[in-house]
C-alpha positions, 0 to 999 in steps of 0.5 A, spaced: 554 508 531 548 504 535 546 498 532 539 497 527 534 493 529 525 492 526 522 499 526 516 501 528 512 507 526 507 513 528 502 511 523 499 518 520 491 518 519 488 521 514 481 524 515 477 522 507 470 523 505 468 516 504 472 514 511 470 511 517 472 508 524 475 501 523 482 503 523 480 504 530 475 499 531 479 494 528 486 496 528 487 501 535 489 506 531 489 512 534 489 520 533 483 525 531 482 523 525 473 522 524 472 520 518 479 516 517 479 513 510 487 511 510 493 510 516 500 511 512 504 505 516 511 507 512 512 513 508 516 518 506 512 522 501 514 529 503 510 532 508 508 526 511 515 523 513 514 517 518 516 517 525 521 512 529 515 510 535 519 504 539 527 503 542 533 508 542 531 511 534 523 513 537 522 521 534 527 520 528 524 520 522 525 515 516 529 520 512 533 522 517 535 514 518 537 512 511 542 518 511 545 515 517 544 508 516 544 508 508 545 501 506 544 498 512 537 501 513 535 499 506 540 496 502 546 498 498 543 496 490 535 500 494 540 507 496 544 507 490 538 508 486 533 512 491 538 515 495 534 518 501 528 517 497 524 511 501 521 508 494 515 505 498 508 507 501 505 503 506 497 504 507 490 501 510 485 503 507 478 503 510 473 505 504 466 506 509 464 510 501 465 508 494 473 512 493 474 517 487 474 513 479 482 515 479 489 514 475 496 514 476 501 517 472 507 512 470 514 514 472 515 518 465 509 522 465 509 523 472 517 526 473 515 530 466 509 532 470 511 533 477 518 531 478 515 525 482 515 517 481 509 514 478 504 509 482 503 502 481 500 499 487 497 492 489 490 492 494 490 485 498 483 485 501 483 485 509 476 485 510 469 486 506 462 486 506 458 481 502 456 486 496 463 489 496 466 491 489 472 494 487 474 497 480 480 496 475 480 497 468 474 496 463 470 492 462 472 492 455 477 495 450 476 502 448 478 508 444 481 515 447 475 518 444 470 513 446 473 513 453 472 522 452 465 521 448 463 517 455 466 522 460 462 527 457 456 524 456 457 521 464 456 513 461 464 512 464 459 507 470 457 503 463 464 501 461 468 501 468 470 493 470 466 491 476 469 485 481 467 483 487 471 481 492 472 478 498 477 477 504 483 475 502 483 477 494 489 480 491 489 485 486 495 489 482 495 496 479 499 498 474 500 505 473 495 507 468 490 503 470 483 506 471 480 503 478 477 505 485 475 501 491 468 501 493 464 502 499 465 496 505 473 494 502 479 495 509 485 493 505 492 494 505 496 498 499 503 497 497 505 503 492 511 507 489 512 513 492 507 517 490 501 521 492 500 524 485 492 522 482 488 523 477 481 523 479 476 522 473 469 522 477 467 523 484 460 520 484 457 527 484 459 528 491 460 535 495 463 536 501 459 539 508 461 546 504 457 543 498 463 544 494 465 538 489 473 536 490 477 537 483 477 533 478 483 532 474 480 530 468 485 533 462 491 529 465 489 523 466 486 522 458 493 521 456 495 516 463 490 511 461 491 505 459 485 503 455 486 495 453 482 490 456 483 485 462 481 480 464 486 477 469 486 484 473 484 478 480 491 475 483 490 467 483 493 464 489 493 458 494 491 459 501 496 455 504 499 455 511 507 456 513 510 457 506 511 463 502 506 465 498 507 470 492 501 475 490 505 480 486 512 482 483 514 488 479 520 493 478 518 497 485 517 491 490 515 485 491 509 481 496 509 475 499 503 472 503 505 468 509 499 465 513 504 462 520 502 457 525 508 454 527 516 457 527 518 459 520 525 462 519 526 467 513 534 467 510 534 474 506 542 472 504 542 474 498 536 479 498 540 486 498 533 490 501 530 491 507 523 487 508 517 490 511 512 486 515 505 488 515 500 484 520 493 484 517 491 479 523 494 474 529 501 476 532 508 474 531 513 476 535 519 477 530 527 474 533 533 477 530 540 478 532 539 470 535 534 472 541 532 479 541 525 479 540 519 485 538 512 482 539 508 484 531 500 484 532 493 485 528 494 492 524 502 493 525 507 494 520 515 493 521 521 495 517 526 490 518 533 493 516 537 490 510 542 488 514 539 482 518 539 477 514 536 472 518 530 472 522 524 467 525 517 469 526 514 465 532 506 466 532 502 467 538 497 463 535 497 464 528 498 470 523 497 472 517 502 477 514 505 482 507 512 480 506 514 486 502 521 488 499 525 490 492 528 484 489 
């Protein structure tokens, strides 16, 4: 069997109502997608696996790979619990327009639902405009009937937890926390696998048809988490060359890394693979001694849990999401 090495993959553009073009401009993300909300860098939801596009494995899929390379691919403790279920999908987001009020489903309620994993996700801000905002939560406590009472009533906007936001910020999701990302947002999203939503309100939108897209009203009441919080931002200190937590969870954990010199990583006692997203400079990234695959702006790697040690070496500098299950 041939030996693994860092992978990279066709990323799958996604045309979206509120979309626009940085993923192009910015990013050089090419397809025909014209208003292009998101870019699937890793995924296995079915329908949209991802595709191998460098070295000796480019055209396989990434199912096809973990069922031939299993642990190695992903880890023994990730395999024995996913199988050839790859347990994360990884996106950028370019929110040229407000996104749907939504909420996901957690694990229980989606397998009895769907047959499917829940979603929790984090946001990490790539880029936003000086009056940018997001939403996550409420912005108080309040009642299953009171949060109907407000749908009915179209007051939902008077309850809803409003931040601003600005390059660099950090925010986790659960599943079951209502939230949105608002217009001038570019992000990059880490969630389980699942593309199972709950859209609660569209801001009266209508397609070129002049038809509203479904909301889904009734199943999100019982997948609501109603409590308040009031520490829904991720607070960190921007610091260079160490490694920098921003979330943790049972389905992964994400790691800030602004590098400027040589760092080694010693994934030893780590029993997962780890994906590299590149939101801005370029490293190369040594594995195997002295090979080398060069990693720029807007590109996504998955390192394959058999390499235990690796150097990233920036061409300048780089600003990059460590992402592995822990």
């Amino acid at each position: 069997m041939n030996k693994l090495y860092p992978l990279k993959f066709k990323p799958i553009l996604k045309d979206r109502i509120w979309g626009g073009d940085k993923l192009k401009t910015i990013f050089g993300k090419q397809g025909k997608c014209k208003a292009c909300g998101e870019s699937w860098e890793l995924s296995a939801v079915q329908g949209d696996i991802s595709v191998v596009e460098n070295g000796f494995l480019k055209n396989n899929s990434l199912v096809e790979l973990i069922e031939i390379y299993m642990g190695d691919l992903v880890g023994d403790k990730v395999y024995e619990n996913f199988g050839l279920d790859f347990p994360l999908l990884i996106k950028l987001i370019d929110a040229n327009d407000d996104l749907s009020i939504q909420v996901h489903p957690n694990d229980n309620l989606a397998l009895k639902r769907h047959e499917s994993f829940g979603k929790t996700e984090m946001w990490y801000i790539l880029d936003a405009k000086p009056e940018a905002e997001l939403i996550s939560g409420f912005n108080k406590q309040i009642t299953k009937d009171e949060y109907v009472s407000h749908v009915n009533n179209s007051t939902l906007r008077n309850v809803l937890n409003r931040i601003p936001v600005s390059k660099g910020e950090a925010f986790f999701i659960p599943a079951g926390r209502i939230h949105a990302i608002g217009a001038g947002i570019l992000l990059a999203e880490i969630q389980q696998t699942s593309d199972i939503t709950y859209r609660i309100y569209d801001w009266d939108r209508v397609d070129a048809n002049g038809k509203s897209r479904e909301l889904h009203t009734d199943l999100a009441i019982d997948a609501i988490d109603y409590k308040y919080y009031d520490d829904v931002k991720t607070v960190y200190e921007k610091k260079e060359n160490i490694i920098i937590q921003i979330a943790k969870c049972q389905y992964f954990t994400t790691n800030r890394i602004k590098v400027t010199k040589n760092m080694e990583r010693d994934y030893i006692k780590l029993d997962s693979f780890v994906i590299y997203m590149c939101c801005d400079g370029a490293f190369d990234l040594v594995y195997n001694g002295n090979e080398e695959i060069e990693v720029t702006k807007g590109q996504t790697v998955l390192l394959p849990a058999i390499f235990k040690d690796v150097k990233l070496i920036p061409k300048t500098f780089a600003e990059v999401l460590e992402v592995y299950i822990d």
